[in-house]
C-alpha positions in Angstrom: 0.0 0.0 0.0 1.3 3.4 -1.0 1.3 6.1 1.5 1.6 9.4 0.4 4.6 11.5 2.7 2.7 13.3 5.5 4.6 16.5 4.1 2.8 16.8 0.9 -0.5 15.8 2.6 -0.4 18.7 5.0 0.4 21.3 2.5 -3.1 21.6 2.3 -3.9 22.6 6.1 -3.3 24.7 8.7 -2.3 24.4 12.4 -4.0 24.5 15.5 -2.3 25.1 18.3 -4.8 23.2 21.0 -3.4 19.8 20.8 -6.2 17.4 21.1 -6.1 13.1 21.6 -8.8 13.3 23.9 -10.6 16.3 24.7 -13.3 15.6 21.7 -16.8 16.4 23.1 -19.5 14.1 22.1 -21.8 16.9 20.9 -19.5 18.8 18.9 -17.0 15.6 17.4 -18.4 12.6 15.5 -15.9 10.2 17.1 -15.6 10.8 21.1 -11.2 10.8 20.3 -9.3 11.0 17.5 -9.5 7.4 15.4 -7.6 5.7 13.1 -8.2 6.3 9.6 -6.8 6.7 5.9 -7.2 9.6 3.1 -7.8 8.3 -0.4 -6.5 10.9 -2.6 -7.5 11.7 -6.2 -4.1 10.5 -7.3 -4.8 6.9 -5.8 -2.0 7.9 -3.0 -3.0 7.2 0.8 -2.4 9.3 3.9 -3.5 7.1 7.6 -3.1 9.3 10.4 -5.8 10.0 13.5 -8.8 12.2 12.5 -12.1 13.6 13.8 -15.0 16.1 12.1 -15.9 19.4 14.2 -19.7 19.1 13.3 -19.7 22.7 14.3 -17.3 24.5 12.5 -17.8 21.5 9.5 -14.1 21.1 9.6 -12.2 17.6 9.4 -9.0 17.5 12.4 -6.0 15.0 12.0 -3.1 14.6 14.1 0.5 15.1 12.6 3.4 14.2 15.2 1.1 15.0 18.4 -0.4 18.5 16.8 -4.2 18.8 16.0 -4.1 20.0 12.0 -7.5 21.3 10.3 -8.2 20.1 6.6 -7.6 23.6 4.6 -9.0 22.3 0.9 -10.1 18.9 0.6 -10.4 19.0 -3.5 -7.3 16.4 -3.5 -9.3 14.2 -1.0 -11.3 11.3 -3.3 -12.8 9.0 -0.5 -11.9 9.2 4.0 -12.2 6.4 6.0 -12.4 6.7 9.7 -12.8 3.8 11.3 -15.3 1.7 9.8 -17.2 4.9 8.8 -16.8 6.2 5.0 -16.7 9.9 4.3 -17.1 12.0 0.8 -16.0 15.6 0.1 -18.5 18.0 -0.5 -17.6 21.3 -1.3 -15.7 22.5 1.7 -16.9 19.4 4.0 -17.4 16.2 4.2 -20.3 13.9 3.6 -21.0 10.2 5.8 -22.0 7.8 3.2 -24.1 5.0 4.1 -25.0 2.5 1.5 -28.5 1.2 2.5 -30.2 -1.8 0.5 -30.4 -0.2 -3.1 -30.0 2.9 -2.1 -27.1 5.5 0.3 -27.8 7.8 2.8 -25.3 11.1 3.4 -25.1 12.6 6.2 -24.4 16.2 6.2 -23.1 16.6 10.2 -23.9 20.1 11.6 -24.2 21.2 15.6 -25.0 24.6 16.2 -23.8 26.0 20.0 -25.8 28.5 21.8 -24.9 30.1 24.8 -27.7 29.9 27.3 -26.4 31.7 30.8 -23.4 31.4 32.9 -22.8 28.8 35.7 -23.1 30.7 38.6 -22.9 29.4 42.5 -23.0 25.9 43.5 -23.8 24.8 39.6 -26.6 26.9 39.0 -27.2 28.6 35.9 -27.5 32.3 35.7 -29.9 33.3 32.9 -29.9 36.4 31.0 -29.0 37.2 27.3 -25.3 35.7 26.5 -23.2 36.9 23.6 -22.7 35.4 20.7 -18.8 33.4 21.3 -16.1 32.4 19.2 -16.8 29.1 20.0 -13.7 26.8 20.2 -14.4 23.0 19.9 -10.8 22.1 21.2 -11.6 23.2 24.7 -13.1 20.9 27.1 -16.4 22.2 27.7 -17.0 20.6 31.6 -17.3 23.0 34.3 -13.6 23.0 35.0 -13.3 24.9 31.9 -12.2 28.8 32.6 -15.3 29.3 29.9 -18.4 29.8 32.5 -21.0 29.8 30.2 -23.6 27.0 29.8 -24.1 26.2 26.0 -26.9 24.4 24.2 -26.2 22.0 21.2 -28.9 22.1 18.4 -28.5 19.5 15.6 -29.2 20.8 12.2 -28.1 17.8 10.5 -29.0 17.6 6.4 -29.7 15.1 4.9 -29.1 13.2 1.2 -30.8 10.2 -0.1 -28.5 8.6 -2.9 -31.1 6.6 -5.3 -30.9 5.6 -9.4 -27.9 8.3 -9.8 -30.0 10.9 -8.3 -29.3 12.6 -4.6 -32.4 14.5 -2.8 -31.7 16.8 -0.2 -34.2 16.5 3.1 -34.1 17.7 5.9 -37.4 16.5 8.3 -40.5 14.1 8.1 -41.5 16.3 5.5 -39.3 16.9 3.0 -38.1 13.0 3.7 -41.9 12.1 2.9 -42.2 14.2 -0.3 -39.3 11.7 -2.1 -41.8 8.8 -2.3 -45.3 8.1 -3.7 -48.0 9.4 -1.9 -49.2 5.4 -0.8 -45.8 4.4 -0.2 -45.1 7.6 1.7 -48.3 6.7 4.1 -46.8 3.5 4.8 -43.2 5.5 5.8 -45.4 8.2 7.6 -47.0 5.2 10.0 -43.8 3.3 10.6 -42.1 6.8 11.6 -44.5 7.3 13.9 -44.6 3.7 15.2 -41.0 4.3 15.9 -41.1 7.3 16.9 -38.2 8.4 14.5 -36.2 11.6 15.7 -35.1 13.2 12.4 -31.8 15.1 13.9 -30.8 11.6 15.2 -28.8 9.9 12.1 -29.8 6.4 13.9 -33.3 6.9 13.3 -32.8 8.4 9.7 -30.9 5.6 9.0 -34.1 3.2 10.0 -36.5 5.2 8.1 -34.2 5.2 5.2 -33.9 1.5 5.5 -37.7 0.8 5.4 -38.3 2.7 2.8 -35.9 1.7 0.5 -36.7 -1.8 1.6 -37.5 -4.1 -1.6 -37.4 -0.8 -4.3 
């Protein structure tokens, strides 16, 4: 297996200066620490190194010799793997793709932080109207942090559903509902609500996805 030299790999990205193996924080990282993976390049080259995706700033992190890197361009990139976990570029991101029965469902990661009060004495939170922060996702965010402000995480996940050469963009029950015939998309509608399928968690997209792709 060829491995392209980490050099010409990181000619493409910049530094960041907060080291980070294992200060990942569940709501803002896809993986909880940096994980094994490999870079599939356009020239058939490979790069394996430690990454993560910032679902919040929408940026992909690798380690190079201890130091947290940020993806600058990702046009060389053709395919990432991390983990078992395949990724695409798309435009200035990346994509999960997730082949399901006939069909592939991308996942377009995206966590939005909003500062909701400060911690104030003995744990409680002080409400009020917070500013808008620079939020870093390389700091820990736990209450040992010098940060004292209480953030909430909203997932605005998009959606893709890959089908017959043709992607669809969705985004909730809705729009997910509106790619299918109207009898088939009853039968989705019931089994969503049977389930009770959450559309910002990718889990439940992925079962909805699933059924209704079944046997097509």
């Amino acid at each position: 297996m060829k491995t392209l030299p980490l050099i010409i790999f990181i000619l493409c990205c910049c530094f960041n200066t907060q080291a980070q193996e294992a200060t990942s924080n569940s709501n803002v990282f896809i993986f909880e620490t940096f994980t094994e993976g490999k870079a599939l390049l356009k020239n058939k080259a490979i790069n394996q190194t430690k990454f993560n995706y910032d679902c919040v700033k929408q940026e992909l992190h690798f380690l190079s010799d201890g130091e947290n890197m940020i993806m600058d361009d990702n046009s060389n990139i053709d395919t990432l793997y991390i983990g078992n976990r395949k990724f695409i570029p798309y435009q200035n991101r990346f994509l999960e793709y997730i082949p399901i029965n006939n069909a592939a469902l991308l996942i377009d990661y995206k966590t939005k932080v909003l500062p909701i009060g400060k911690k104030g004495a003995y744990g409680v939170t002080t409400q009020g109207t917070a500013p808008v922060l620079d939020f870093d996702p390389s700091k820990p965010l736990d209450q040992k942090s010098l940060d004292n402000h209480v953030y909430r995480f909203n997932l605005e996940n998009k959606y893709y559903l890959e089908q017959d050469q043709k992607r669809k963009k969705f985004t909730n029950t809705k729009s997910f509902l509106k790619l299918f015939p109207k009898e088939h998309a009853e039968a989705i509608s019931s089994f969503m609500k049977k389930e009770k399928i959450n559309m910002q968690n990718p889990g439940d997209v992925m079962k909805a996805v699933e059924f209704a792709t079944k046997g097509n």
